[in-house]
C-alpha positions in Angstrom: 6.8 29.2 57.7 3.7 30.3 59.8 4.9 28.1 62.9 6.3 31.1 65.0 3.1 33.7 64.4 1.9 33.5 67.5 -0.8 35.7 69.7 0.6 38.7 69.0 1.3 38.2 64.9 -2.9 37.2 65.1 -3.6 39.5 66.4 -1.7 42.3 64.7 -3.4 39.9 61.6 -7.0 40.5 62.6 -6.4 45.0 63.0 -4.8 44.8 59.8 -7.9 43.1 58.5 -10.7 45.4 60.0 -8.3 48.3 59.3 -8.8 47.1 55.3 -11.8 45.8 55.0 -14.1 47.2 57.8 -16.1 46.1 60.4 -19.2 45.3 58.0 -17.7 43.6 55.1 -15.5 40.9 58.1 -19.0 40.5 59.7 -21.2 39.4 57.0 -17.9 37.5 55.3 -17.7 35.8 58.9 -21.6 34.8 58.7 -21.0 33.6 55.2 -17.8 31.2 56.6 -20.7 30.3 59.5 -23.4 29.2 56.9 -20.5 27.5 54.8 -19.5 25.6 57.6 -23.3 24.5 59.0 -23.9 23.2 54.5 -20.3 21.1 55.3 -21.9 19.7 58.5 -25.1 19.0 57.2 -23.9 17.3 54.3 -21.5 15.3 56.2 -24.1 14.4 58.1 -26.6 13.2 55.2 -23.8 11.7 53.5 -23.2 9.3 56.4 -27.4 8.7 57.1 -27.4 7.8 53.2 -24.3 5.1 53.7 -25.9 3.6 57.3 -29.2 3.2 55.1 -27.6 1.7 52.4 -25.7 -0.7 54.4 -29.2 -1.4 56.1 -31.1 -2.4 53.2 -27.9 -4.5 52.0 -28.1 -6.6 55.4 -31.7 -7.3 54.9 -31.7 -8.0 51.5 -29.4 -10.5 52.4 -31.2 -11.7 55.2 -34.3 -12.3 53.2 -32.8 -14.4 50.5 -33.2 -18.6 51.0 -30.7 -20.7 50.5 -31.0 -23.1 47.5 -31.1 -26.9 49.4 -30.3 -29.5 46.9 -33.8 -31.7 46.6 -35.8 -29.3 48.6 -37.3 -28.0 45.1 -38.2 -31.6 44.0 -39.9 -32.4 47.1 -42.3 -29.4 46.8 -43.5 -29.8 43.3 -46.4 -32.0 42.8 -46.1 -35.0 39.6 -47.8 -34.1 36.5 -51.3 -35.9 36.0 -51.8 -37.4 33.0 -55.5 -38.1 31.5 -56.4 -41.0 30.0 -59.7 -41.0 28.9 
């Protein structure tokens, strides 16, 4: 539908625009599309800091745990004494 617009329909687009809506209202609704666009990048941005980090702590968390060897926990624990006075 829109593939054959071209320069000149874009154009003819953006008079018809300023024509309706003025030059003030198109500038402050193009700095509100600005600031909408800078949120979408920021959060972008966060959102993929907050996945790296999570992925972060994941590795270590995995990197700290010990592996369970079978009779390494009856070596280390010392035999009961028993008293026998």
């Amino acid at each position: 539908m829109f593939q054959n617009i071209g320069l000149p329909g874009l154009l003819l687009i953006a008079v018809v625009v300023l024509v309706l809506f003025g030059r003030g209202k198109v500038s402050s609704l193009m700095g509100e599309v600005g600031k909408g666009i800078t949120a979408f990048k920021k959060g972008v941005n966060d959102g993929n800091k907050e996945i790296e980090n999570a992925t972060d702590t994941t590795q270590d968390a995995t990197r700290d745990v010990k592996r369970d060897v079978p009779g390494e926990a009856a070596r280390d624990v010392t035999p009961p004494t028993t008293d026998r006075s």
